[in-house]
C-alpha positions, 0 to 999 in steps of 0.5 A, spaced: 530 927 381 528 926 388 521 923 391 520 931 393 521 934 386 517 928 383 511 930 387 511 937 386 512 936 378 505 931 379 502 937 382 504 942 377 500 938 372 495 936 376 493 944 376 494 945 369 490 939 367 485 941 372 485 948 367 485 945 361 478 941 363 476 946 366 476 951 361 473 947 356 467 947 360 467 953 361 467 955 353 461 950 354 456 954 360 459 947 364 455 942 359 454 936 358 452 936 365 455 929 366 463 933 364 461 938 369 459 933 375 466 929 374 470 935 374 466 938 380 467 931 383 475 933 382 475 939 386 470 936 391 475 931 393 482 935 392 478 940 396 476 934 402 483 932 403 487 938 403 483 941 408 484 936 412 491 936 411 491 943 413 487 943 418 483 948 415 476 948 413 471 944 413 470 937 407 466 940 401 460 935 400 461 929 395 457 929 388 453 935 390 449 940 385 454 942 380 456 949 377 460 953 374 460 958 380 463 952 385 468 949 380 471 956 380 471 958 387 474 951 388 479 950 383 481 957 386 482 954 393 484 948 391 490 950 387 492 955 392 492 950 397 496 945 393 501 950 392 502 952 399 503 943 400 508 943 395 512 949 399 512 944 405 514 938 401 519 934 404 520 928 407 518 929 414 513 934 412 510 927 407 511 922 414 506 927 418 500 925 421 493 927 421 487 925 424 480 927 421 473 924 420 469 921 413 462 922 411 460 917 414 463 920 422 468 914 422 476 917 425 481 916 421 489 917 421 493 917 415 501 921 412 500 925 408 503 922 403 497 918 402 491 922 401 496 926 396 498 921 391 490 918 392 488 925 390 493 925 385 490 919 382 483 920 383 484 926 380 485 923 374 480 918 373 474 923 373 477 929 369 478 923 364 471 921 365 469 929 364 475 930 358 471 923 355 464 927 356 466 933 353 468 929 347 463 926 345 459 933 346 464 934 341 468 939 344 476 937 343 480 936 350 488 936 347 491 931 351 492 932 359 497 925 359 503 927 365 507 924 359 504 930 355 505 935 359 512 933 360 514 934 353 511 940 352 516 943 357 510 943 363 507 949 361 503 953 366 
């Protein structure tokens, strides 16, 4: 399997394991609050860096109020817009450079490639932080694990 086909696999997780969360707190009116802020923080950050990458929109502010409504708008927008990365993907595409500004004002340029798996990656580490709240609230979260995910077919 090539680079190419790995990373649009690991996106195609990325989204239903996002959905799974995500539909847990939504059976749970987005409590506890700590499990809604991580998973918001998720789709803060997926949001920041694909717009960025896309040229398209501004960053979404980090650690803000969370809700349910923002979780469902920016999960709409994140997995639409990471869809459309993935329709993009290949090697030159992975090597394109983009400029942009932080929060704190600083002008940074970076591949693509970088902030796509850095998303990937952080992403996992606070649905897991909202997936560990969420069970000790007492709502189960079935395993998101890629390895899961993979011997379960992908599912959608």
């Amino acid at each position: 399997m090539s680079l190419i086909q790995q990373l649009e696999r690991m996106c195609r997780w990325n989204i239903w394991a996002n959905g799974l969360v995500f539909t847990a707190l939504r059976a749970k009116a987005g409590k506890p609050g700590p499990a809604l802020g991580a998973f918001q923080h998720v789709l803060e950050t997926e949001l920041t860096w694909l717009r960025r990458i896309q040229a398209d929109g501004d960053a979404v502010p980090l650690w803000g109020e969370a809700s349910l409504e923002h979780c469902d708008a920016w999960s709409t927008e994140a997995n639409r817009r990471l869809r459309v990365l993935c329709e993009r993907l290949d090697e030159a595409y992975l090597q394109t450079t983009f400029s942009y500004r932080n929060s704190r004002g600083e002008s940074f340029t970076d591949r693509i490639e970088e902030p796509l798996l850095h998303c990937l990656l952080h992403s996992q580490q606070y649905r897991g932080e909202a997936a560990a709240a969420l069970n000790a609230a007492g709502q189960r979260i079935p395993d998101f694990d890629y390895i899961f995910w993979l011997r379960q077919g992908e599912p959608g």
